[in-house]
MOPAC internal coordinates of N, CA, C and O (Angstrom, degrees):
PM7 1SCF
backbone

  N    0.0000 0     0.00 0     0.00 0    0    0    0
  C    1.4483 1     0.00 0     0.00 0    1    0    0
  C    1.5210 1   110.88 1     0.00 0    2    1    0
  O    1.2310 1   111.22 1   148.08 1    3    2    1
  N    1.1939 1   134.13 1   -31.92 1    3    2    1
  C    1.3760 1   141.39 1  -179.33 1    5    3    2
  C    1.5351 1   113.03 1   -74.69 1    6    5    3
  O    1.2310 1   130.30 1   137.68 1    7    6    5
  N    1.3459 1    97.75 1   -42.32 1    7    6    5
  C    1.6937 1    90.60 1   157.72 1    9    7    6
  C    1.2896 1   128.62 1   -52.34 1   10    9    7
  O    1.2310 1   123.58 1   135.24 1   11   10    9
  N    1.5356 1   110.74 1   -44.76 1   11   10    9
  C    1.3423 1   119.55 1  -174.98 1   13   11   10
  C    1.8234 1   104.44 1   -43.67 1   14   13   11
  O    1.2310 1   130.11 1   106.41 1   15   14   13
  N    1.4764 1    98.11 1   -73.59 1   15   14   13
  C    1.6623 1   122.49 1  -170.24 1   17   15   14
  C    1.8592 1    92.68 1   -40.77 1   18   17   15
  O    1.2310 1   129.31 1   117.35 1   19   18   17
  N    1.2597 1    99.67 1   -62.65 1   19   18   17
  C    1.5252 1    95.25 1   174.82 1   21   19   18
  C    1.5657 1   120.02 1   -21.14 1   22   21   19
  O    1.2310 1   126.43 1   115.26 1   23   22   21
  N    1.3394 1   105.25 1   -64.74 1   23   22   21
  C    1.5588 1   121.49 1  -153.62 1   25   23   22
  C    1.8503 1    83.22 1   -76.59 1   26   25   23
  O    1.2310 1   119.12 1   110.57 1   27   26   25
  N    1.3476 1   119.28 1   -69.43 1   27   26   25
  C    1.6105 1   128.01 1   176.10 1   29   27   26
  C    1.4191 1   110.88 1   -15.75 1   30   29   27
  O    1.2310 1   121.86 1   131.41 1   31   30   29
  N    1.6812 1   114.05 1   -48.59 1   31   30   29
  C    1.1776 1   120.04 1   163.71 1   33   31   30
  C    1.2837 1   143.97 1   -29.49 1   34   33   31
  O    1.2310 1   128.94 1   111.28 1   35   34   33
  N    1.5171 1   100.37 1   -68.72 1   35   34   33
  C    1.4974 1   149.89 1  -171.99 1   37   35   34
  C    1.6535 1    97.43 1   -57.65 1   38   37   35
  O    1.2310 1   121.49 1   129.53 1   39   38   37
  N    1.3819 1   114.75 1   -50.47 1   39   38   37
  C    1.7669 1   118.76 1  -166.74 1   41   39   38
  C    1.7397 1   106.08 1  -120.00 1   42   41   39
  O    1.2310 1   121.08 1  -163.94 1   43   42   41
  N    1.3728 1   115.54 1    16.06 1   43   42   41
  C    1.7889 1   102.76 1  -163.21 1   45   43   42
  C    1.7848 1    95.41 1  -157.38 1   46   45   43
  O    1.2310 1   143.42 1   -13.24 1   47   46   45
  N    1.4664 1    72.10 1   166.76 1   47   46   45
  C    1.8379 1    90.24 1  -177.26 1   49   47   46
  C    1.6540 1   100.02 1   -98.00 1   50   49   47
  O    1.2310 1   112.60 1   -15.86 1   51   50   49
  N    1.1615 1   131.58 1   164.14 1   51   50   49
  C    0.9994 1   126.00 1  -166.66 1   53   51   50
  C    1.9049 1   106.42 1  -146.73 1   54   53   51
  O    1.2310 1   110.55 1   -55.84 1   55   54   53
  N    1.3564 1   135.36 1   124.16 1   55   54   53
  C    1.1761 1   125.48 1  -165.75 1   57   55   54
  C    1.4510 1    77.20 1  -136.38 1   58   57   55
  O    1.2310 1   131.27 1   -23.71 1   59   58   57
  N    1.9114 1    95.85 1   156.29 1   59   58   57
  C    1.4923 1   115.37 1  -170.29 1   61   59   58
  C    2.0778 1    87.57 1  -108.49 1   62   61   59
  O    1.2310 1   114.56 1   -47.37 1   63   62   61
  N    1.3325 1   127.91 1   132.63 1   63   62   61
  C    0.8597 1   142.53 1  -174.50 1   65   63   62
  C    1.6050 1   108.86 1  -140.84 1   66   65   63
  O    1.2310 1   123.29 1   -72.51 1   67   66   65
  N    1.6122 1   111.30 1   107.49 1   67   66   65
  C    1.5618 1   130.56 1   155.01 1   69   67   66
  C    1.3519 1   138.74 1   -43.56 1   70   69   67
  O    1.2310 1   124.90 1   167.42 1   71   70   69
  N    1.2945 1   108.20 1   -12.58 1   71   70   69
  C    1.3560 1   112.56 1  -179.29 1   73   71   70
  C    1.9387 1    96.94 1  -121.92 1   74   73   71
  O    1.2310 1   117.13 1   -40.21 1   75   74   73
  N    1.1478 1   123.06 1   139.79 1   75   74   73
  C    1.5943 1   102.62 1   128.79 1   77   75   74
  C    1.4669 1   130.42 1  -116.48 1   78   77   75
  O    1.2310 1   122.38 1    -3.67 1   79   78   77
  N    1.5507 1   113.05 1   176.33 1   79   78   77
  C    1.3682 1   117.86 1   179.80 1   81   79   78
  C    1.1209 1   121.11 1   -43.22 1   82   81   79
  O    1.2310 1   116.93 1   -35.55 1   83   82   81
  N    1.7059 1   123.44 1   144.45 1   83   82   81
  C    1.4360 1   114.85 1   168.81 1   85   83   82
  C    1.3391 1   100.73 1  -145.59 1   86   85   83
  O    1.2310 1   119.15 1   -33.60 1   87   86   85
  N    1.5227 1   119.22 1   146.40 1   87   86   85
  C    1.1880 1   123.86 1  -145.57 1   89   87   86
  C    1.7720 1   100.17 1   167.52 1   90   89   87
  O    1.2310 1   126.89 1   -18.08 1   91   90   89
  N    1.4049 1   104.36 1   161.92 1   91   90   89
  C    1.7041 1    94.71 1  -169.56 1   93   91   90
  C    1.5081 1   125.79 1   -90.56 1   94   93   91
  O    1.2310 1   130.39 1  -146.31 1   95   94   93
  N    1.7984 1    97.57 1    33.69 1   95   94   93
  C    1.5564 1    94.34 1   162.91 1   97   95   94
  C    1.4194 1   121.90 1    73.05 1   98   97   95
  O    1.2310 1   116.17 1  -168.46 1   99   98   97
  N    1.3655 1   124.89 1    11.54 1   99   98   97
  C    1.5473 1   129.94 1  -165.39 1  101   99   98
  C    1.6757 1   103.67 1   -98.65 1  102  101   99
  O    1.2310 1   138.16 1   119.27 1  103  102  101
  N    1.4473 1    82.42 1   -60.73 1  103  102  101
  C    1.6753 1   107.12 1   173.71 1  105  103  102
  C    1.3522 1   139.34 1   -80.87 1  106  105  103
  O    1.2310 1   113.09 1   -43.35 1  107  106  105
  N    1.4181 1   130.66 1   136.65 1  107  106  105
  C    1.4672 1   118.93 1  -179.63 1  109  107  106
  C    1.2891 1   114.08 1   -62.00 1  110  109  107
  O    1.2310 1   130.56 1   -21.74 1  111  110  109
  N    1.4102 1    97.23 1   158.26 1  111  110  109
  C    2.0710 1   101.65 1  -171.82 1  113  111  110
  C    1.1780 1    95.17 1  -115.27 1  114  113  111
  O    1.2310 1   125.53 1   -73.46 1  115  114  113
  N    1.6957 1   106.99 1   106.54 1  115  114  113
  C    1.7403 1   121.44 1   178.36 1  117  115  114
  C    1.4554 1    86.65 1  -108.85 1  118  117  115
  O    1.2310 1   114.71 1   -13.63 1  119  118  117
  N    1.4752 1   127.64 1   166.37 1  119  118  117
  C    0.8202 1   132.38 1  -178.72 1  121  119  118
  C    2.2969 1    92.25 1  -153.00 1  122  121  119
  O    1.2310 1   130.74 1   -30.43 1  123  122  121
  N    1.6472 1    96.87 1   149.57 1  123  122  121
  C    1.4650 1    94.32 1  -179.33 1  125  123  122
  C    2.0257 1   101.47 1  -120.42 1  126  125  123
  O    1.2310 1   129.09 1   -61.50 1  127  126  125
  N    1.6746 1   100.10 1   118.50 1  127  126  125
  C    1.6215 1    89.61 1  -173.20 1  129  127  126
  C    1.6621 1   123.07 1   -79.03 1  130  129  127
  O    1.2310 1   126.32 1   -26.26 1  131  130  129
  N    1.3247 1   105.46 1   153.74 1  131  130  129
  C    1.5456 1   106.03 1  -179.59 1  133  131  130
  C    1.5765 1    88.29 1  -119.30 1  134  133  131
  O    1.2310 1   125.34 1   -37.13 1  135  134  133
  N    1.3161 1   107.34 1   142.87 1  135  134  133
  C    1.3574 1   115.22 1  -160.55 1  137  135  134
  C    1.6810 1   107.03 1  -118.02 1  138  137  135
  O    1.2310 1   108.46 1   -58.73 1  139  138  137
  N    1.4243 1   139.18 1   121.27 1  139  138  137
  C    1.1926 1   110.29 1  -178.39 1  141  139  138
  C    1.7029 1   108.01 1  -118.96 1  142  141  139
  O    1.2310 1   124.66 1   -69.07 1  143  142  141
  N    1.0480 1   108.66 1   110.93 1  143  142  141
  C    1.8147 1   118.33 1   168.16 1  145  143  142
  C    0.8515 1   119.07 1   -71.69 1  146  145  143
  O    1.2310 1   118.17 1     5.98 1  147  146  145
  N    1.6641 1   121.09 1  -174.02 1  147  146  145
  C    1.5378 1   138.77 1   154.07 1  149  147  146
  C    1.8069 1    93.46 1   -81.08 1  150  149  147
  O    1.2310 1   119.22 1   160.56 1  151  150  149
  N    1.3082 1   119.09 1   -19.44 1  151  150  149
  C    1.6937 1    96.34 1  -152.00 1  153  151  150
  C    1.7520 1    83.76 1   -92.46 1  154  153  151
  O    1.2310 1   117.19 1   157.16 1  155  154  153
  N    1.2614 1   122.96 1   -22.84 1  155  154  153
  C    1.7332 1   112.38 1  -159.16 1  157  155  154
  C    1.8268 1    95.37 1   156.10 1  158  157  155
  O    1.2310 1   128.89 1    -8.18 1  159  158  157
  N    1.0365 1   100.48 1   171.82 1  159  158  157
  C    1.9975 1   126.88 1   177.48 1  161  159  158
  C    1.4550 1    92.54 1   -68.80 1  162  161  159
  O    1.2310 1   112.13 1   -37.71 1  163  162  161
  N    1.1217 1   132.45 1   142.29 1  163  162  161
  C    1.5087 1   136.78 1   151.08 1  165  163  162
  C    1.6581 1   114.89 1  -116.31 1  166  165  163
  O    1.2310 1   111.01 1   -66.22 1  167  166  165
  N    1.4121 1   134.52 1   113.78 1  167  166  165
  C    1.4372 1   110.18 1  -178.09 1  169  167  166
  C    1.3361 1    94.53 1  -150.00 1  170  169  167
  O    1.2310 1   129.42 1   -51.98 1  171  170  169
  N    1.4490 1    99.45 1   128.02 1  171  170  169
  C    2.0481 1   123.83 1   178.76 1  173  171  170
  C    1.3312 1    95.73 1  -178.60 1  174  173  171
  O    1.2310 1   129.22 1   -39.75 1  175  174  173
  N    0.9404 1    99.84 1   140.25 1  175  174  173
  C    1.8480 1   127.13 1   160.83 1  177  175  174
  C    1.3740 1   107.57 1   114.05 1  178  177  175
  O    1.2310 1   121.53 1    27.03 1  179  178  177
  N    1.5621 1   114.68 1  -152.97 1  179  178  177
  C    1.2663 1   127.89 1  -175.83 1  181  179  178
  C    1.5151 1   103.30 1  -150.49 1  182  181  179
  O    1.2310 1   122.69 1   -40.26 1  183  182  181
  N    1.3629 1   112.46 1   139.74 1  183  182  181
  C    1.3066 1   147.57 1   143.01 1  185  183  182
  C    1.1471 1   135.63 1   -51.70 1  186  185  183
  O    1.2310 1   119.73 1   -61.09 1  187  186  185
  N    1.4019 1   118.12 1   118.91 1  187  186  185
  C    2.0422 1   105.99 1   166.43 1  189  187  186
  C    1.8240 1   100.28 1  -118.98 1  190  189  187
  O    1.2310 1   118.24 1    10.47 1  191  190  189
  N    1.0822 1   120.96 1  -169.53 1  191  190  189
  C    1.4529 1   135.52 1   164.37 1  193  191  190
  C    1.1047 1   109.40 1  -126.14 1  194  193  191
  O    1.2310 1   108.81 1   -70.33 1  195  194  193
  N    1.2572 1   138.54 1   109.67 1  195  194  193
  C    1.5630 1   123.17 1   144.83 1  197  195  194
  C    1.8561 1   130.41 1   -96.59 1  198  197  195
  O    1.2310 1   117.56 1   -25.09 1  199  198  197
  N    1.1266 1   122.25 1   154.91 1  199  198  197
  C    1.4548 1   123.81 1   160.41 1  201  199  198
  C    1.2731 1   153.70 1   -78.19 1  202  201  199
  O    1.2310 1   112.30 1  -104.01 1  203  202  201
  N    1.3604 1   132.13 1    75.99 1  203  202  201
  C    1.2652 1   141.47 1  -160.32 1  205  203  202
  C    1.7504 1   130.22 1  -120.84 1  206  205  203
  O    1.2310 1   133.12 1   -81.19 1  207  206  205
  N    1.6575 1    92.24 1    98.81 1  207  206  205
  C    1.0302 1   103.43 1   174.76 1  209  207  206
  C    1.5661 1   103.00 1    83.13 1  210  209  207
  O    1.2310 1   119.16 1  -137.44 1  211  210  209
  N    0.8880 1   119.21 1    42.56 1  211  210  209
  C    2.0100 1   132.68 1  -173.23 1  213  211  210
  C    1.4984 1   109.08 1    52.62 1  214  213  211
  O    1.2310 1   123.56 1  -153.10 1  215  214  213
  N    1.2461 1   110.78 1    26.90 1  215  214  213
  C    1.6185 1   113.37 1   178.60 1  217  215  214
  C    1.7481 1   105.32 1  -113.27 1  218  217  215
  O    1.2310 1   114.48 1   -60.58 1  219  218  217
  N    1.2605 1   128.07 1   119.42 1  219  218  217
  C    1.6073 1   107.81 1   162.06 1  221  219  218
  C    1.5003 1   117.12 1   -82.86 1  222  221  219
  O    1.2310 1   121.43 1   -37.04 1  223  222  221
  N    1.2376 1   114.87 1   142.96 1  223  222  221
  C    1.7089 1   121.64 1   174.07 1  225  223  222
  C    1.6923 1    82.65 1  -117.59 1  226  225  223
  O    1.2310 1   129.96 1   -19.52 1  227  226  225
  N    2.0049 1    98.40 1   160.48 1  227  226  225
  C    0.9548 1   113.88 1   168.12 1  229  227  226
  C    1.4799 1    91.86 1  -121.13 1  230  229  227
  O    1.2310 1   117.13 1   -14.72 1  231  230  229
  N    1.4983 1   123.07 1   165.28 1  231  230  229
  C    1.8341 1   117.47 1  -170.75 1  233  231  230
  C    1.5974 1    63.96 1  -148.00 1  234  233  231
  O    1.2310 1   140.28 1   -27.78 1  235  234  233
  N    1.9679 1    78.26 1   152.22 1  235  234  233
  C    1.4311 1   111.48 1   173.64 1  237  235  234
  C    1.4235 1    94.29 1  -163.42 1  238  237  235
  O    1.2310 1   123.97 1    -8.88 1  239  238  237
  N    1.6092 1   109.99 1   171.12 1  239  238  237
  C    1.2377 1   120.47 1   159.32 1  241  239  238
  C    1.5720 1   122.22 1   -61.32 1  242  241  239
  O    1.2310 1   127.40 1   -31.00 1  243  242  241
  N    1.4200 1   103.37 1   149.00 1  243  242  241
  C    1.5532 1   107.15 1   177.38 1  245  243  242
  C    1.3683 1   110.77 1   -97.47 1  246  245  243
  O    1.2310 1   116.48 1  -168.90 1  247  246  245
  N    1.2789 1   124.30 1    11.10 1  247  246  245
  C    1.6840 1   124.82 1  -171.87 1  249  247  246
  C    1.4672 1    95.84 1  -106.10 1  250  249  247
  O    1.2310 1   117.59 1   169.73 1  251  250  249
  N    1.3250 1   122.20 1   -10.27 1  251  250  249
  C    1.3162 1   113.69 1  -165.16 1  253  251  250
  C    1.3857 1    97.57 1   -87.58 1  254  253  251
  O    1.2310 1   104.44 1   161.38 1  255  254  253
  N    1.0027 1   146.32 1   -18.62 1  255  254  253
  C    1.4996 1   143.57 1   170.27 1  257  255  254
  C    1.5135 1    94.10 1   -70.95 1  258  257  255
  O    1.2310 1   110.55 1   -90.39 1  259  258  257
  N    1.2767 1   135.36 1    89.61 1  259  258  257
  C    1.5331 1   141.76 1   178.59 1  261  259  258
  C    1.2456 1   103.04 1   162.48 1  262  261  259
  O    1.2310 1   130.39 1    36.36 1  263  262  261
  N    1.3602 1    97.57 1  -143.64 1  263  262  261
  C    1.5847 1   104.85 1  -164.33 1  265  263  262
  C    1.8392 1   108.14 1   -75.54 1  266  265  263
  O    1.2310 1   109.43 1   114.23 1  267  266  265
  N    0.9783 1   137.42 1   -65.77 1  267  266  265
  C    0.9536 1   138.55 1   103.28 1  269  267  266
  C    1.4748 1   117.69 1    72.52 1  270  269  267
  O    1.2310 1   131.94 1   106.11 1  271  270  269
  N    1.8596 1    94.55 1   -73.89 1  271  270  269
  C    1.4751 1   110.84 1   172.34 1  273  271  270
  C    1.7253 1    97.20 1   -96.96 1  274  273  271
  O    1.2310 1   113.38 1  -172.07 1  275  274  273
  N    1.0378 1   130.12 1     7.93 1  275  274  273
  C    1.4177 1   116.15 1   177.08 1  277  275  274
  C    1.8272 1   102.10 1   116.67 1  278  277  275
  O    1.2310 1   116.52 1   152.89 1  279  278  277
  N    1.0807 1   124.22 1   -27.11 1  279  278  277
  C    1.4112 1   103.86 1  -166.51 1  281  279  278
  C    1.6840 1   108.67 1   -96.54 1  282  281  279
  O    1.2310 1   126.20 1    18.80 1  283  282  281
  N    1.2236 1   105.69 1  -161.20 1  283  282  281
  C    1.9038 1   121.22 1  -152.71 1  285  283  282
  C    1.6537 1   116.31 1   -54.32 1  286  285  283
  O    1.2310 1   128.59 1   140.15 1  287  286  285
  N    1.8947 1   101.06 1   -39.85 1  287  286  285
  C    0.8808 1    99.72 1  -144.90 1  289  287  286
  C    1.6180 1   108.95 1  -163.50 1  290  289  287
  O    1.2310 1    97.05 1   -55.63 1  291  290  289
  N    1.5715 1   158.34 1   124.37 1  291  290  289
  C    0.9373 1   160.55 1  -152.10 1  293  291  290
  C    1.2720 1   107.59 1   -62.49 1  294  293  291
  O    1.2310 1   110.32 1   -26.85 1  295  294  293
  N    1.2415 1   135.79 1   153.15 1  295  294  293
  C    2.1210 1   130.30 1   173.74 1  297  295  294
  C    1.6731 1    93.99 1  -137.42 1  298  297  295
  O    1.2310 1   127.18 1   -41.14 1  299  298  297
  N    0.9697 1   103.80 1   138.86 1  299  298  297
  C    1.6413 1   128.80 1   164.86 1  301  299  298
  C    1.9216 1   120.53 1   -69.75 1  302  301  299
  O    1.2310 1   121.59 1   -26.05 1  303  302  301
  N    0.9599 1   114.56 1   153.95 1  303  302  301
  C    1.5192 1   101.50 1  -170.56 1  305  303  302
  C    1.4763 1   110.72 1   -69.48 1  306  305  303
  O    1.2310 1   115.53 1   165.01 1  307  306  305
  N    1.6014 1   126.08 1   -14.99 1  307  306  305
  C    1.3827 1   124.30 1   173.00 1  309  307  306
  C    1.7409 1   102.17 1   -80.21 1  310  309  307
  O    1.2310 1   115.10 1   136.56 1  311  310  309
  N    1.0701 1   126.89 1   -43.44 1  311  310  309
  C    1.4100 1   126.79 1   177.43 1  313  311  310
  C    1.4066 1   101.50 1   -66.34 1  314  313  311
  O    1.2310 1   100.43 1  -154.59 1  315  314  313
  N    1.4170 1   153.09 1    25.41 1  315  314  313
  C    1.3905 1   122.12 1   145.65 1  317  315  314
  C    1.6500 1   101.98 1  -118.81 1  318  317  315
  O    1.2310 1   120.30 1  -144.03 1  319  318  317
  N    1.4407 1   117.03 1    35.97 1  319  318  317
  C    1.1996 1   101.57 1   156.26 1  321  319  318
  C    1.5763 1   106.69 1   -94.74 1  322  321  319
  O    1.2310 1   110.72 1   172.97 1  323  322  321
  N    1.4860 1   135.06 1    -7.03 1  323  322  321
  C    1.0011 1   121.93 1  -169.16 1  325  323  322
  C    1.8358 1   107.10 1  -126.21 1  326  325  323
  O    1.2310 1   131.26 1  -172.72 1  327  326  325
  N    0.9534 1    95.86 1     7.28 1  327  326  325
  C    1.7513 1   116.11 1   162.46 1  329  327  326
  C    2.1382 1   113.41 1   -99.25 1  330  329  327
  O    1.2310 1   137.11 1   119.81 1  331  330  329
  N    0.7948 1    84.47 1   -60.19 1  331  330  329
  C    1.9633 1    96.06 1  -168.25 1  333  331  330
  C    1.2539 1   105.12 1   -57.23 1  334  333  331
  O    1.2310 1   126.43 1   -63.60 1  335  334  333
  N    1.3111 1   105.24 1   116.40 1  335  334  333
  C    1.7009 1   129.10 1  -175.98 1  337  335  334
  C    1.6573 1   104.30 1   -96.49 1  338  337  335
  O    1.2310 1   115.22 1   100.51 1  339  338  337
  N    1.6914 1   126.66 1   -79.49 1  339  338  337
  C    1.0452 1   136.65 1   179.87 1  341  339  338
  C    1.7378 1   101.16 1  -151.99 1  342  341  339
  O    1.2310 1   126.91 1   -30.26 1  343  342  341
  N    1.4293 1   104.31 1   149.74 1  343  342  341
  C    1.4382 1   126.68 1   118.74 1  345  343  342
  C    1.0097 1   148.91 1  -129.05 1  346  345  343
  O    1.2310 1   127.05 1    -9.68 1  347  346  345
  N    1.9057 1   104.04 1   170.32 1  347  346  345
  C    1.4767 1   113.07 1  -165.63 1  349  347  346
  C    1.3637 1   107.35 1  -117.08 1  350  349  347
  O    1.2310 1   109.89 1   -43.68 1  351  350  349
  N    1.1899 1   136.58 1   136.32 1  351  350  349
  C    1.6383 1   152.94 1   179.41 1  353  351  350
  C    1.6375 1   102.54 1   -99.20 1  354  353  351
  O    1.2310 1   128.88 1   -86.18 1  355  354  353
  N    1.2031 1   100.50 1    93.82 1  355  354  353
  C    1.5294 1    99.90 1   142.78 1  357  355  354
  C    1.2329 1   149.22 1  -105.06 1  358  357  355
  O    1.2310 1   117.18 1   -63.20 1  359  358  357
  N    1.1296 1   122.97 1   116.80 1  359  358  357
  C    1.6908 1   147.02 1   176.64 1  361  359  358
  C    1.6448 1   103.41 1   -14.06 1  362  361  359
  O    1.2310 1   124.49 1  -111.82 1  363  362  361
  N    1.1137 1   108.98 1    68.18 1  363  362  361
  C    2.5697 1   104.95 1   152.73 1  365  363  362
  C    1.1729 1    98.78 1    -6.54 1  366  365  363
  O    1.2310 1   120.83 1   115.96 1  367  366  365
  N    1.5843 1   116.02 1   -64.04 1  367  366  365
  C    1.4752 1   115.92 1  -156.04 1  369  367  366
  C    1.3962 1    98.91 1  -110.33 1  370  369  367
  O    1.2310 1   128.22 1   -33.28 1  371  370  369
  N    1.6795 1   101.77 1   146.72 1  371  370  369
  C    1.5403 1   119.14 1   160.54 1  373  371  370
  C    1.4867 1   127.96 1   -43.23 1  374  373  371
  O    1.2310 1   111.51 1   -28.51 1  375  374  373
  N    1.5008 1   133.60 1   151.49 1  375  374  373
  C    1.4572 1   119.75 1  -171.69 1  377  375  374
  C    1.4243 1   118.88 1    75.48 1  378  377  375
  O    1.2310 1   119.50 1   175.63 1  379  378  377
  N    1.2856 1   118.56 1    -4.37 1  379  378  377
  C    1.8340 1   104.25 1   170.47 1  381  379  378
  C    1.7403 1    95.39 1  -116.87 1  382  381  379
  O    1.2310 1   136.41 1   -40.97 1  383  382  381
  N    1.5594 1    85.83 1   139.03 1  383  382  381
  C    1.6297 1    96.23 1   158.70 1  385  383  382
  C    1.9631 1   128.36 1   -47.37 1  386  385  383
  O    1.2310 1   114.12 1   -49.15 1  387  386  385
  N    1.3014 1   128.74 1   130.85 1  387  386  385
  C    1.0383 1   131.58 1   144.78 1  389  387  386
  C    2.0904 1   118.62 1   -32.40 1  390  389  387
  O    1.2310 1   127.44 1   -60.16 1  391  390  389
  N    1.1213 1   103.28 1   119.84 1  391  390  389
  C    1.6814 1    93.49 1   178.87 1  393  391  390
  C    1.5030 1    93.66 1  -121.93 1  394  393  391
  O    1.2310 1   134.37 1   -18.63 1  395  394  393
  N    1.4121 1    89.82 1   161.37 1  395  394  393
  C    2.2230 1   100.41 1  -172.08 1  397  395  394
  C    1.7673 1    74.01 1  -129.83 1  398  397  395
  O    1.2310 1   130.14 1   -16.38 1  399  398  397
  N    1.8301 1    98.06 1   163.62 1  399  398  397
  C    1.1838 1   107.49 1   157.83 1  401  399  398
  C    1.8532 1    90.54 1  -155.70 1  402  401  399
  O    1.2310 1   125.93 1     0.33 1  403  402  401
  N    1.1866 1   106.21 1  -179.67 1  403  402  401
  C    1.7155 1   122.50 1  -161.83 1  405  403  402
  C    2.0121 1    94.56 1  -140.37 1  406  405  403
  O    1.2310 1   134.56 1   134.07 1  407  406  405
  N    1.3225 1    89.44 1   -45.93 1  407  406  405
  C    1.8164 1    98.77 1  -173.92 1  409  407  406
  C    1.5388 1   114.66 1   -84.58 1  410  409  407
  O    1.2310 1   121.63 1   -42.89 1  411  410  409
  N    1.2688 1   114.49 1   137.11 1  411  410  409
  C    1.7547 1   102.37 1  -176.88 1  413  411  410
  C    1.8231 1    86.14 1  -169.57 1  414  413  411
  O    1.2310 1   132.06 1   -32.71 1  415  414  413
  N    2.1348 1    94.32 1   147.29 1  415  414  413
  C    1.5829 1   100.57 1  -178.11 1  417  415  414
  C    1.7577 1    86.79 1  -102.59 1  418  417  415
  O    1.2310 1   129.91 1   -30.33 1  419  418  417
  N    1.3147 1    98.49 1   149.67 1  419  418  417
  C    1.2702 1    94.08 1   178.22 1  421  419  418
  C    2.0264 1   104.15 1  -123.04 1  422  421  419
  O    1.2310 1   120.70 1    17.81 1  423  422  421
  N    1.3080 1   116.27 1  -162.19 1  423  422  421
  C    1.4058 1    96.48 1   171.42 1  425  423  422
  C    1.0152 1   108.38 1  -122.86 1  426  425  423
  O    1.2310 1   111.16 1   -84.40 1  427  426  425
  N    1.5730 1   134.24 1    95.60 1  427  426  425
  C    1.3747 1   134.80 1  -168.58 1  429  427  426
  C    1.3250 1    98.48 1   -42.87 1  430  429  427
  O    1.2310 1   113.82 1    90.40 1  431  430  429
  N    1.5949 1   129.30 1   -89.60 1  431  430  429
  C    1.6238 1    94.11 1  -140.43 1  433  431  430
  C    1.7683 1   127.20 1   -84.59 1  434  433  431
  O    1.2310 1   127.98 1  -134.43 1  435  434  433
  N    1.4258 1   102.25 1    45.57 1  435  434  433
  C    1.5941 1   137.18 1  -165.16 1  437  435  434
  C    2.0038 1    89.92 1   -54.19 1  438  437  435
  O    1.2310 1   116.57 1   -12.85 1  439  438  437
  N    1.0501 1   124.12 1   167.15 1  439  438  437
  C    1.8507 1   121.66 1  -172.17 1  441  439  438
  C    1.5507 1    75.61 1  -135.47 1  442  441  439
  O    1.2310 1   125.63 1   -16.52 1  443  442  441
  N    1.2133 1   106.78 1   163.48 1  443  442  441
  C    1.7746 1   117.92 1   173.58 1  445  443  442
  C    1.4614 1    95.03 1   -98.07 1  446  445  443
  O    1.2310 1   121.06 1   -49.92 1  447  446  445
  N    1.3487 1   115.57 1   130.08 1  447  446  445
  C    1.6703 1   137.63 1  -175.48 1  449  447  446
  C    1.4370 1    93.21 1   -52.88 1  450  449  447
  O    1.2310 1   125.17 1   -22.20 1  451  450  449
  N    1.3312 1   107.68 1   157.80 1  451  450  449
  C    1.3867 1   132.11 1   170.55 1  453  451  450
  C    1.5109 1   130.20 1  -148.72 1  454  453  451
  O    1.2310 1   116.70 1    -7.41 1  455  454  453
  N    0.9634 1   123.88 1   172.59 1  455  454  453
  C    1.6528 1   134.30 1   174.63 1  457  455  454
  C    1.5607 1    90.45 1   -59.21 1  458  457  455
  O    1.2310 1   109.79 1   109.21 1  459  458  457
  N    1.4297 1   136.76 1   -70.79 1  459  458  457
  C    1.2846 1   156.99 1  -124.63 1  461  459  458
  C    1.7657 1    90.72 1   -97.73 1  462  461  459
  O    1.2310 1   113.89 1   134.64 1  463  462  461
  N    1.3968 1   129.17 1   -45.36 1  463  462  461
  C    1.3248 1   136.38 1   162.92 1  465  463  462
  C    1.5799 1   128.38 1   -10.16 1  466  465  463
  O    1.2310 1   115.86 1  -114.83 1  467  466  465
  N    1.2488 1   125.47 1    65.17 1  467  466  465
  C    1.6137 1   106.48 1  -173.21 1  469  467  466
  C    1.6402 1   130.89 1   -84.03 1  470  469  467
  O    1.2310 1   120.10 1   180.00 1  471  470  469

């Protein structure tokens, strides 16, 4: 499991979330984030939850806070400590709770993706 978080690290944004999904267990729990800044809403990609160490994290991409998710302009992992307001996770599938979070690790010295990016 520490590898995982490791690697989760390495390529993703990471938010600390109090609740997790509940639902009857059939289906995978994707979740799609809505992102709320100072600059605007950002929302694209997908969400998972995992469990570590009695804590749930939800991981997402860190590019999606940019263009990406809809807004102006790309942010660096030091620029969303002073942009990132909240997000909200909503449930793909029917039967799981909506989760919000406020707290999230991000990867400071993260570059905003590009065409040119290899």
């Amino acid at each position: 499991m520490k590898l995982l978080i490791s690697y989760a690290l390495a390529v993703s944004l990471m938010f600390f979330v109090d609740a997790t999904a509940e639902g009857d267990g059939k289906a995978p729990v994707l979740y799609t984030p809505t992102f709320e800044t100072t600059k605007g809403i950002a929302q694209a990609g997908t969400a998972f939850i995992i469990k570590f160490e009695s804590r749930y994290y939800a991981i997402t991409a860190q590019h999606l806070i940019g263009t990406a998710g809809g807004l102006d302009k790309d942010y660096t992992g030091k620029d969303l400590d002073s942009i990132f307001k909240s997000v909200k996770f909503t449930p793909i599938f029917n039967g799981y709770k909506v989760i919000n979070s406020t707290e999230f690790i991000s990867i400071l010295n993260a570059k905003p993706i590009s065409d040119t990016t290899q």
